[in-house]
Structure formats: structure tokens, C-alpha cells
MDTraj code that builds the backbone (N, CA, C; nanometers):
import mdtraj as md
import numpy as np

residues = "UNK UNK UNK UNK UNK UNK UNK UNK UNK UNK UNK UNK UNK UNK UNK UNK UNK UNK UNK UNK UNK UNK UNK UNK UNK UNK UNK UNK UNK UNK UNK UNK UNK UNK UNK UNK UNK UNK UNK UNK UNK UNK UNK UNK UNK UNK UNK UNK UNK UNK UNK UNK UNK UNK UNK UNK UNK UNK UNK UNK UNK UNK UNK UNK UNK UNK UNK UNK UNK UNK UNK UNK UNK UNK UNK UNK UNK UNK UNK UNK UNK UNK".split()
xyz = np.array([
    [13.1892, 27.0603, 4.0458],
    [13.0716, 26.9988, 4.1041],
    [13.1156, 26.8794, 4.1886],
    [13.0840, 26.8606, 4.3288],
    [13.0730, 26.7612, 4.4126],
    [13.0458, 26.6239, 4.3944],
    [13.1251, 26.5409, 4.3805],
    [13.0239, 26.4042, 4.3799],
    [12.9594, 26.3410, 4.4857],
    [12.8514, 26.2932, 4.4792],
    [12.7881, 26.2360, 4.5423],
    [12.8688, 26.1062, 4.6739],
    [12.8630, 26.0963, 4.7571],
    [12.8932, 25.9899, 4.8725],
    [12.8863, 25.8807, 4.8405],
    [12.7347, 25.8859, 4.7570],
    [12.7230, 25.7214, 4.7006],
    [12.8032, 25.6964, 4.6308],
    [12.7952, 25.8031, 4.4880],
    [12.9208, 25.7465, 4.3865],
    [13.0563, 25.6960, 4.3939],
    [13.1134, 25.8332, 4.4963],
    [13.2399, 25.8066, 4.5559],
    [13.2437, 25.6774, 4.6639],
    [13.1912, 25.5818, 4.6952],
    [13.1386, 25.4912, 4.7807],
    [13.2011, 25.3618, 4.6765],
    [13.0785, 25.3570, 4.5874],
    [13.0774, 25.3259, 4.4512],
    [13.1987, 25.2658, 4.4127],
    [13.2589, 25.3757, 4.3760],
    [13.4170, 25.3964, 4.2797],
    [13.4824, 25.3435, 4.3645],
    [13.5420, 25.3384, 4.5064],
    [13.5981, 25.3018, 4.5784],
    [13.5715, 25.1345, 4.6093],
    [13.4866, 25.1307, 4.6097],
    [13.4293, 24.9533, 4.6001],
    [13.5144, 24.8910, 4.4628],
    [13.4161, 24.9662, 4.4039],
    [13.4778, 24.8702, 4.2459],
    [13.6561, 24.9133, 4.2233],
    [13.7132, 24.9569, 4.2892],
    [13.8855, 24.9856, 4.3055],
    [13.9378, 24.8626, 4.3689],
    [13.8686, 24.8629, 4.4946],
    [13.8701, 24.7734, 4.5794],
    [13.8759, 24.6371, 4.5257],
    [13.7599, 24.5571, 4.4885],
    [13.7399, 24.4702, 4.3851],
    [13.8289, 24.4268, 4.3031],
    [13.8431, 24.5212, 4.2104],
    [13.9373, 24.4686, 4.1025],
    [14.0964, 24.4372, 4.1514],
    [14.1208, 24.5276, 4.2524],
    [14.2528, 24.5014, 4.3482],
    [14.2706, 24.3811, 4.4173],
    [14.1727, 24.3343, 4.4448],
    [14.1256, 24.2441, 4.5071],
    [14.1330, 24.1157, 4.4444],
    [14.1358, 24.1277, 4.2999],
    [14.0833, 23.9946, 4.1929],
    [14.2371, 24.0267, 4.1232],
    [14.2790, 24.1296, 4.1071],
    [14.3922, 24.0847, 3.9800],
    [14.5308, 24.1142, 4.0983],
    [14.5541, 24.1568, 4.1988],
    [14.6442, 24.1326, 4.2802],
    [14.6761, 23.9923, 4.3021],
    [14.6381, 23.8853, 4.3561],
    [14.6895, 23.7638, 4.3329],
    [14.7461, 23.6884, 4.2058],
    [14.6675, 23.7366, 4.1383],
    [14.7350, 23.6472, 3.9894],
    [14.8555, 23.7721, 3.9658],
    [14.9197, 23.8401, 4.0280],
    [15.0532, 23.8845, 4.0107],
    [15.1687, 23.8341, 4.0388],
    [15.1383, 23.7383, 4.1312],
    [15.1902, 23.6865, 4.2693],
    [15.2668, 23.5347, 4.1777],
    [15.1622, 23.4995, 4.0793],
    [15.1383, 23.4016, 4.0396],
    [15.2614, 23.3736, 3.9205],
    [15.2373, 23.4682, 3.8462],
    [15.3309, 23.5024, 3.7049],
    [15.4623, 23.4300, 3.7656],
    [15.5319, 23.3442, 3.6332],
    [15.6533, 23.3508, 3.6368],
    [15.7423, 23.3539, 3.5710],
    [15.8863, 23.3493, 3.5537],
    [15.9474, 23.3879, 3.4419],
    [16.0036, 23.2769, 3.3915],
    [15.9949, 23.1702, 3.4078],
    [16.0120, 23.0157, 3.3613],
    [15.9098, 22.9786, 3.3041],
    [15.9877, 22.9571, 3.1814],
    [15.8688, 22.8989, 3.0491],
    [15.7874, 22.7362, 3.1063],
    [15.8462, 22.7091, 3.2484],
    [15.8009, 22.5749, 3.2703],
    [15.6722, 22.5741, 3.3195],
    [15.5963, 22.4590, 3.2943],
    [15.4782, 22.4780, 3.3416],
    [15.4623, 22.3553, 3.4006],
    [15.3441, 22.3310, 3.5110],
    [15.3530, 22.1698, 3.5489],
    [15.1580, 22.1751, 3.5206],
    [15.1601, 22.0815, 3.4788],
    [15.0519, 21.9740, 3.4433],
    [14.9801, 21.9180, 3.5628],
    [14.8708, 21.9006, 3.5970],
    [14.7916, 21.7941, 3.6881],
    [14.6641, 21.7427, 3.6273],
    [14.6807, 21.5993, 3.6923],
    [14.5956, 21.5102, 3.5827],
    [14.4481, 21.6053, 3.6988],
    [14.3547, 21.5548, 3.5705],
    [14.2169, 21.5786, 3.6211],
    [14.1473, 21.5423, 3.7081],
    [14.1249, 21.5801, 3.8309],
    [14.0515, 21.5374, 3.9348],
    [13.9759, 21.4429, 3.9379],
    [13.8627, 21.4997, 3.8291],
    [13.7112, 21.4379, 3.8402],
    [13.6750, 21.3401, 3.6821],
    [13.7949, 21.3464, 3.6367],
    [13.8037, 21.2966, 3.5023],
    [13.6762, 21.1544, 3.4783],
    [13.6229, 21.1497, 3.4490],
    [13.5022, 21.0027, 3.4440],
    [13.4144, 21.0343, 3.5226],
    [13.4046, 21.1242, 3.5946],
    [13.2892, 21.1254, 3.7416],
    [13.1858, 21.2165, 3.6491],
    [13.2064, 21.3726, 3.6348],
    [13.1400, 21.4971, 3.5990],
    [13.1283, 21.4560, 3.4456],
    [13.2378, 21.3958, 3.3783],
    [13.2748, 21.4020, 3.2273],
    [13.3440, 21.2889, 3.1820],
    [13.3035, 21.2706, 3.0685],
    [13.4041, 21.1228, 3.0049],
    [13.5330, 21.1578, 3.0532],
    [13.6094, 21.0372, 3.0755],
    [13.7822, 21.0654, 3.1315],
    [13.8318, 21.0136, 2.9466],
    [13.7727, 20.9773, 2.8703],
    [13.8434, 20.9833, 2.7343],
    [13.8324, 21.0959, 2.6282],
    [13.9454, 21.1089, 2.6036],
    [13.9328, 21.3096, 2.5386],
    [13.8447, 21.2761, 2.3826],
    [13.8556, 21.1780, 2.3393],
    [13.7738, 21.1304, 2.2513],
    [13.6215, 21.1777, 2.2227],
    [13.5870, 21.1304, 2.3729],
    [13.4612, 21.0811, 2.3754],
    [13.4122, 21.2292, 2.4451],
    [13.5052, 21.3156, 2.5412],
    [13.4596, 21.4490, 2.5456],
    [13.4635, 21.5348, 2.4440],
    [13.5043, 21.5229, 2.3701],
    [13.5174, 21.6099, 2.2227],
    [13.4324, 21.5793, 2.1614],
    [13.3410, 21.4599, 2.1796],
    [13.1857, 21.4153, 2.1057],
    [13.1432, 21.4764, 2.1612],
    [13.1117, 21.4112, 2.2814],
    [12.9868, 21.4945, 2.3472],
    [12.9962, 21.6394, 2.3722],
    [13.1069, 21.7369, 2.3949],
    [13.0807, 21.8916, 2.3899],
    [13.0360, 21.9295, 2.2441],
    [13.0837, 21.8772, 2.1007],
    [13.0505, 21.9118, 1.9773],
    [12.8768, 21.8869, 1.9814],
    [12.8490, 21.7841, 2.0252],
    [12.6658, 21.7226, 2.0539],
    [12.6195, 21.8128, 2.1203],
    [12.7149, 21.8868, 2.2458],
    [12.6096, 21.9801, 2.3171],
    [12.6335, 22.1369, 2.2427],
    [12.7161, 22.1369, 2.1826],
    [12.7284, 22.2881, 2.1299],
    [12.6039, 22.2752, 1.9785],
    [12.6698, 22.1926, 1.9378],
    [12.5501, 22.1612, 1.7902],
    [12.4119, 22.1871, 1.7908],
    [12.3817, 22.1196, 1.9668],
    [12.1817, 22.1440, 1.9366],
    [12.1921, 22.2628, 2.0448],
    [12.2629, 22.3346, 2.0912],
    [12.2713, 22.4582, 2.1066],
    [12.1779, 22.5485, 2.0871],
    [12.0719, 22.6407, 2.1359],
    [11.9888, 22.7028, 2.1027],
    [12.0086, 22.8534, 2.0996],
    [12.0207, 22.9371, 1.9983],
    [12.0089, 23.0870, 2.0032],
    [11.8887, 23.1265, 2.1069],
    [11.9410, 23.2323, 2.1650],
    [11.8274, 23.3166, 2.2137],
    [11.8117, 23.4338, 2.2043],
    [11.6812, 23.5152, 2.1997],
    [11.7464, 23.6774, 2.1558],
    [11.7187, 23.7196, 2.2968],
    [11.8291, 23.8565, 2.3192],
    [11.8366, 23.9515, 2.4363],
    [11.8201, 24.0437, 2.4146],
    [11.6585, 24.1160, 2.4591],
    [11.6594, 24.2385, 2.4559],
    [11.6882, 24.3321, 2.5906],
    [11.7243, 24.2752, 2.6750],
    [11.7723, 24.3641, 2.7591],
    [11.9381, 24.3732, 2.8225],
    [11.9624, 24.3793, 2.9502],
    [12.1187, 24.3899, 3.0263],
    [12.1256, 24.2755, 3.0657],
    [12.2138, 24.1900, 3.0397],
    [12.2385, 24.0711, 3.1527],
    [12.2535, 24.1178, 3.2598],
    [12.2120, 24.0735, 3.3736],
    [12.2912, 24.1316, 3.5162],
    [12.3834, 23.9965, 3.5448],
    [12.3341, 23.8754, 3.5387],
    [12.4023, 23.7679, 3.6160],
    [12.3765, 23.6590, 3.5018],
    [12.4771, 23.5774, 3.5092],
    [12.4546, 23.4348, 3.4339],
    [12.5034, 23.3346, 3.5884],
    [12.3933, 23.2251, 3.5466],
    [12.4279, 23.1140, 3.7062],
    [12.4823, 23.0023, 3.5712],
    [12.5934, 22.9652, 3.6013],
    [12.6565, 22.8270, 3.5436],
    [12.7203, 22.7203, 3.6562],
    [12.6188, 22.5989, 3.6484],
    [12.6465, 22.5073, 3.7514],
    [12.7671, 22.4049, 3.7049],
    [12.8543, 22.3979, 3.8099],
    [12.9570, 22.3516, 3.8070],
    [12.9766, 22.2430, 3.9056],
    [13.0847, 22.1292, 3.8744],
    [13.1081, 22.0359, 3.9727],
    [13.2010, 22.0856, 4.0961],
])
top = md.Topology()
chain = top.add_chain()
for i, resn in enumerate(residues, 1):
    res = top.add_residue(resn, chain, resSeq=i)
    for name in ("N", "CA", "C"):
        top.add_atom(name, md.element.get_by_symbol(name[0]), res)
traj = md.Trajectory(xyz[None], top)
């Protein structure tokens, strides 16, 4: 049986895609256990710059945290970022 144009359309996209997303981080890998460090950009601006005081406040925001029930598909989650 034939597949459809769309499907095959489809399949070829999402090939595409994923080639697309995990081809660079190949590039990336290396074989030196070394790693380099960079201090935090935005450290005090977006978020406390004391690891202290971010480790409060994410435990404060995870704690009053609210369950929700899902009865259906996620399609998309929007998470705003700095």
C-alpha cells in the first residue's frame, strides 16, 4: 500500500528536524575530561547572585507549587525566560 504525500512529507520533515537539532551537538563532544566554567551572566539581575539564597527561593517556589490534572495532549508548554 502507497503512502500518502502528506505522510511521506511528514516523515521527511521530522528527519529533517531531528538532523537538524542533534547534528550540532556532535560537533560539540569532546574527548577531554576538561571542562571550562563561565561565571553567570545575569547572576543578581533575573535571580539572587547568592547560591544560598537561590536554593531558598527555588525550594519556596517548588513547595507552593500547584498540581494540576491533565486530561488531555499537551501540544505546547510557553516558559518565559530571561
Amino acid at each position: 500500500m502507497r503512502q500518502s504525500v502528506r505522510y511521506r512529507m511528514k516523515q521527511k520533515t521530522i528527519y529533517l528536524l531531528v538532523l537538524f537539532v542533534l547534528l550540532p551537538s556532535f560537533g560539540s563532544c569532546q574527548s577531554s575530561p576538561k571542562t571550562i566554567d563561565r561565571p553567570p551572566a545575569v547572576a543578581g539581575a533575573f535571580y539572587p547572585a547568592d547560591s544560598a539564597k537561590l536554593r531558598s527561593m527555588l525550594a519556596q517556589l517548588f513547595n507552593n507549587a500547584v498540581s494540576v490534572q491533565q486530561n488531555g495532549t499537551i501540544a505546547a508548554i510557553i516558559v518565559p525566560h530571561a
